[in-house]
Backbone bond lengths (Angstrom), bond angles and torsions (degrees), N, CA, C in turn:
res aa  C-N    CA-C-N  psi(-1)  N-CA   C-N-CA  omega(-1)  CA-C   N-CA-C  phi
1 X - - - 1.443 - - 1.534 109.02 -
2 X 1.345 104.72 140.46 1.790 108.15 -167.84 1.893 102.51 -90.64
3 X 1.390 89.09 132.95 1.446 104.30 167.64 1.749 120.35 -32.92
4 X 1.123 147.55 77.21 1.663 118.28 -173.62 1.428 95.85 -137.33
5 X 1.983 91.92 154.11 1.394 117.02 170.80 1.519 128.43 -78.39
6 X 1.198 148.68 118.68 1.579 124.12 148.98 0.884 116.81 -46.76
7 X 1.393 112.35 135.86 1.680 120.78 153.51 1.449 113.39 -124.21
8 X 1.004 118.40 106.96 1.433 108.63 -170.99 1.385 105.26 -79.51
9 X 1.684 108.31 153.22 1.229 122.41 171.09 1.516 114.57 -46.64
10 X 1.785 127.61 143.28 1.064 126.46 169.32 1.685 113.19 -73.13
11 X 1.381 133.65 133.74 1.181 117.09 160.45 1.360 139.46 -99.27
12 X 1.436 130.04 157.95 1.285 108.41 -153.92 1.852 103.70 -123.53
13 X 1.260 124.73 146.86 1.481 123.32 -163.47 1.606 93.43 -107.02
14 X 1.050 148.28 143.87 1.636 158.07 110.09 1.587 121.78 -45.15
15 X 1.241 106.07 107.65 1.311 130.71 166.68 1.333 144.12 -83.73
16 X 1.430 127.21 32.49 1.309 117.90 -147.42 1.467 111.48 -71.50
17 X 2.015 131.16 142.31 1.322 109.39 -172.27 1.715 72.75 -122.81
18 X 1.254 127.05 170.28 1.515 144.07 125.93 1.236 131.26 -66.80
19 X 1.354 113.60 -17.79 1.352 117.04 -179.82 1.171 117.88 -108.66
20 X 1.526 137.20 93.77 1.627 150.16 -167.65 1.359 99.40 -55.39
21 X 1.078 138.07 -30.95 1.407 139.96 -144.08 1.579 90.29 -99.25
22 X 0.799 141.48 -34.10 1.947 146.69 -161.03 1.701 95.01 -96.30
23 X 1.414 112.10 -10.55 1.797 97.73 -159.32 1.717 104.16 -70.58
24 X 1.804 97.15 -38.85 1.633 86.87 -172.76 1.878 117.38 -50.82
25 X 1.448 82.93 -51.23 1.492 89.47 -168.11 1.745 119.70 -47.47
26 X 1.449 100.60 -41.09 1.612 108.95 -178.56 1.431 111.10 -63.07
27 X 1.318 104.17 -21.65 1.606 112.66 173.58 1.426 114.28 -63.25
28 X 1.205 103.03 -57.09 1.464 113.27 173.60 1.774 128.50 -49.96
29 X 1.035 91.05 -20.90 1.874 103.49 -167.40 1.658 86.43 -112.75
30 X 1.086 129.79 7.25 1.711 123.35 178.81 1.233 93.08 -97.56
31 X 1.511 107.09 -56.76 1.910 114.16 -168.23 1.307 117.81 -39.64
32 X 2.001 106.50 -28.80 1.443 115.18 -165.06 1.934 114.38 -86.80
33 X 1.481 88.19 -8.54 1.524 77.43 -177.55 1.562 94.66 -112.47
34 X 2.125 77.82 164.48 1.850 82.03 -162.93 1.526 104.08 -94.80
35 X 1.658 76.34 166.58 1.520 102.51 -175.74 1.225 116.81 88.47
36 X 1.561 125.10 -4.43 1.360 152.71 144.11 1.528 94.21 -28.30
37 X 1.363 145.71 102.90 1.521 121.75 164.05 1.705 108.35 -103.99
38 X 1.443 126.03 -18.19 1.612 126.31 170.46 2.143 107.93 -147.78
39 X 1.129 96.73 146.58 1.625 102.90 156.82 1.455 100.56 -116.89
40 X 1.353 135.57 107.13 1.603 125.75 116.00 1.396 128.62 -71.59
41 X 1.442 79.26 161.81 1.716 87.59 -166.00 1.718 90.16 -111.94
42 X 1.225 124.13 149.70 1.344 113.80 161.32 1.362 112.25 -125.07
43 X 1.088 112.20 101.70 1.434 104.11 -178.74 1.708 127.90 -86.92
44 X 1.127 116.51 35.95 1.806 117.01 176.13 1.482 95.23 -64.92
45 X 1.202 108.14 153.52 1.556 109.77 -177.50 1.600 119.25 -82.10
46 X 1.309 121.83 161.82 1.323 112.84 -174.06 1.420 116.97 -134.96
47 X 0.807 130.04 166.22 1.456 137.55 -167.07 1.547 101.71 -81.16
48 X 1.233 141.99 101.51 1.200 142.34 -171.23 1.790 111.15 -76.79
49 X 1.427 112.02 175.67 1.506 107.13 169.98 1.311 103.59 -72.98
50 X 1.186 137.81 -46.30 1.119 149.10 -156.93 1.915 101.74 -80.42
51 X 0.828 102.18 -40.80 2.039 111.53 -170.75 1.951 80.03 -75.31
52 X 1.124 113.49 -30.46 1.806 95.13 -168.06 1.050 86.67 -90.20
53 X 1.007 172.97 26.01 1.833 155.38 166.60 1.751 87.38 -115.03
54 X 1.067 128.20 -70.37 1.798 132.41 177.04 1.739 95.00 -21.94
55 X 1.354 115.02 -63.77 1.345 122.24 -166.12 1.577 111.89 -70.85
56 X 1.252 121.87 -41.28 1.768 119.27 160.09 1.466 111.53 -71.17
57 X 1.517 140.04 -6.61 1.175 120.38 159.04 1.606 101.90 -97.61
58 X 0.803 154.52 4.59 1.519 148.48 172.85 1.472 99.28 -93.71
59 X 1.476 133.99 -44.38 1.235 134.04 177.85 2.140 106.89 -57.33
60 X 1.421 102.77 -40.32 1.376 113.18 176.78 1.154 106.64 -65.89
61 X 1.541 117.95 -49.77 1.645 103.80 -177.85 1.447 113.54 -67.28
62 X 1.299 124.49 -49.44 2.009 135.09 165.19 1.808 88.56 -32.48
63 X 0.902 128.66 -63.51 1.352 119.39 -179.15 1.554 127.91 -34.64
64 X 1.275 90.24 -62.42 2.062 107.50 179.51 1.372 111.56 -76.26
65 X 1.487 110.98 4.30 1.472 118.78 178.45 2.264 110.32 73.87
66 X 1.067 108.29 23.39 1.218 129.43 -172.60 1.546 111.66 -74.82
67 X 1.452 117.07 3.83 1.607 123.88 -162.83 0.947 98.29 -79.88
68 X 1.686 113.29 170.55 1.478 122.89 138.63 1.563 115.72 -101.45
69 X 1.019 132.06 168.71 1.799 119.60 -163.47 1.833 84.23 -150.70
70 X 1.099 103.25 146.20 1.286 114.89 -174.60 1.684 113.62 -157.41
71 X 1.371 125.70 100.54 1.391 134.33 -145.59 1.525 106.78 -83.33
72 X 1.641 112.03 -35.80 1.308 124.95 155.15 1.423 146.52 -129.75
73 X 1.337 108.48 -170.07 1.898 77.97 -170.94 1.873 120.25 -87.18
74 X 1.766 87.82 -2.37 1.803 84.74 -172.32 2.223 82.89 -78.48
75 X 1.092 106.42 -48.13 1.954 82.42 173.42 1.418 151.61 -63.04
76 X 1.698 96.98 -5.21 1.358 108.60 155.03 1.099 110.23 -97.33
77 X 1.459 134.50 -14.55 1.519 127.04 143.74 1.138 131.82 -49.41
78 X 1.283 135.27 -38.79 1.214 154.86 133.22 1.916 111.65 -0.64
79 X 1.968 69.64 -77.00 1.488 69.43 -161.17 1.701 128.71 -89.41
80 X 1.640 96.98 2.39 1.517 107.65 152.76 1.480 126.57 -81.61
81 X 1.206 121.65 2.24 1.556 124.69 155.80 1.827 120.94 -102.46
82 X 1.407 102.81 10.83 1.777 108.36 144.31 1.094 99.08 -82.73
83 X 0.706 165.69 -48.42 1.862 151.76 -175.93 1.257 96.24 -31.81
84 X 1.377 115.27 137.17 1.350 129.13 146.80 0.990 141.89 -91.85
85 X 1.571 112.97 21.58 1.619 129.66 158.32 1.092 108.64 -118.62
């Protein structure tokens, strides 16, 4: 019978914050506790609670025919300089 070690698999926790501004710091106070062995951060963007409700009411308005449609970009140019900001 062969000599062998366990090593158990590392496991990994999910963190999601909303608030960009808190990430460094939480990083910092993670590193300190043990058994902590890495923090990455992954930043690809994500579909927020808030970005998914924006996106089911824009799908609702595309529904009721509520759009604006713009075939090129000098007419969505256009029509982003009616804005009055």
């Amino acid at each position: 019978m062969e000599n062998s070690t366990y090593i158990p698999q590392s496991q990994q926790m999910i963190v999601t914050l909303e608030d960009n501004v808190a990430v460094s710091e939480i990083r910092k106070v993670l590193l300190h506790i043990r058994g902590i062995a890495s923090v990455q951060l992954d930043e690809r963007p994500r579909v927020t609670p808030a970005l998914r409700t924006k996106i089911r009411k824009a799908r609702e308005e595309s529904a009721q025919g509520e759009t604006v449609v713009c075939s090129t970009p000098e007419e969505m140019q256009q029509y982003f300089d009616t804005f009055p900001y």
